[in-house]
C-alpha positions in Angstrom: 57.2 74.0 124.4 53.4 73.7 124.4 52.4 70.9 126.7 48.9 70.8 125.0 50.5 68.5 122.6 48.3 65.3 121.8 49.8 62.2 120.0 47.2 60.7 118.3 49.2 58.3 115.1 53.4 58.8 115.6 53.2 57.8 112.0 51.7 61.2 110.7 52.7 63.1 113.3 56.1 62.2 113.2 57.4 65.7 112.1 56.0 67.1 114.8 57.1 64.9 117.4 60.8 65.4 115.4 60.6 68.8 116.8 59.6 68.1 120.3 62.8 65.7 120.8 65.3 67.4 119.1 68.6 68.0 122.0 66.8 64.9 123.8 68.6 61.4 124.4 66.9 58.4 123.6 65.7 57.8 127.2 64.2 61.1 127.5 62.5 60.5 124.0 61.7 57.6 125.0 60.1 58.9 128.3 58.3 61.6 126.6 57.0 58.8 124.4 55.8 56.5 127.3 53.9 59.8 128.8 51.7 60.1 125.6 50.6 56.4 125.3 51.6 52.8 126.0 55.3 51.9 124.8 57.1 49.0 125.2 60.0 46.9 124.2 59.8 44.7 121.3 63.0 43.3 119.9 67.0 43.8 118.8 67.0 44.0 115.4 70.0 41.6 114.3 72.2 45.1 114.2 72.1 45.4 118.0 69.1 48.3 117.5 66.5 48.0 120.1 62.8 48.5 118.7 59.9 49.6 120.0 55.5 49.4 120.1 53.9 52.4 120.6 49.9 52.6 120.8 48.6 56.3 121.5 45.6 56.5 123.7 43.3 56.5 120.3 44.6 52.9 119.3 47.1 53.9 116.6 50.0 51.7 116.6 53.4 52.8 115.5 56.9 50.0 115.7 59.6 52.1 115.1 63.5 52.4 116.3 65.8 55.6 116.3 68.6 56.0 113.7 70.5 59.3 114.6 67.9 61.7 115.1 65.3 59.7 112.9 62.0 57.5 114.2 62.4 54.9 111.3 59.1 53.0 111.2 59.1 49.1 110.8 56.2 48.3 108.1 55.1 44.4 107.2 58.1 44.1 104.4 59.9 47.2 105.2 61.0 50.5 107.0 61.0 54.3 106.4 61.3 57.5 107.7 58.7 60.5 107.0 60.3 63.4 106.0 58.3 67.2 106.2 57.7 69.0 109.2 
């Protein structure tokens, strides 16, 4: 893969980074993750899921925990997915 890759909003660009972890484990997601902006621990949601803050180096903030092979995205009232490539 192209290592010219730059995350700018996990949100929108979350097909593409789909891609890019696919085979992976969570710690080398989450490694690839922590090597394209700041990411950090946040809480265990009451189902024992750990989630996690990212913020790329433009600013754009992301929370978000993995389901399966899914970044689910934590909103103010909700969560989602974004489907697409």
């Amino acid at each position: 893969m192209s290592e010219d890759f730059h995350l700018i909003d996990l949100i929108s660009q979350a097909g593409a980074v789909r891609k890019r972890l696919v085979g992976k484990t969570d710690s080398e997601k989450l490694a690839w993750l922590a090597g394209q902006g700041t990411l950090e621990p946040v809480v265990v949601n009451p189902d024992g899921r750990q989630t996690y803050r990212f913020e790329s180096s433009t600013g754009q903030e992301a929370v978000f925990f993995f389901d399966d092979v899914e970044l689910v995205f934590v909103g103010d009232h909700s969560t989602f997915t974004v489907s697409g490539d």
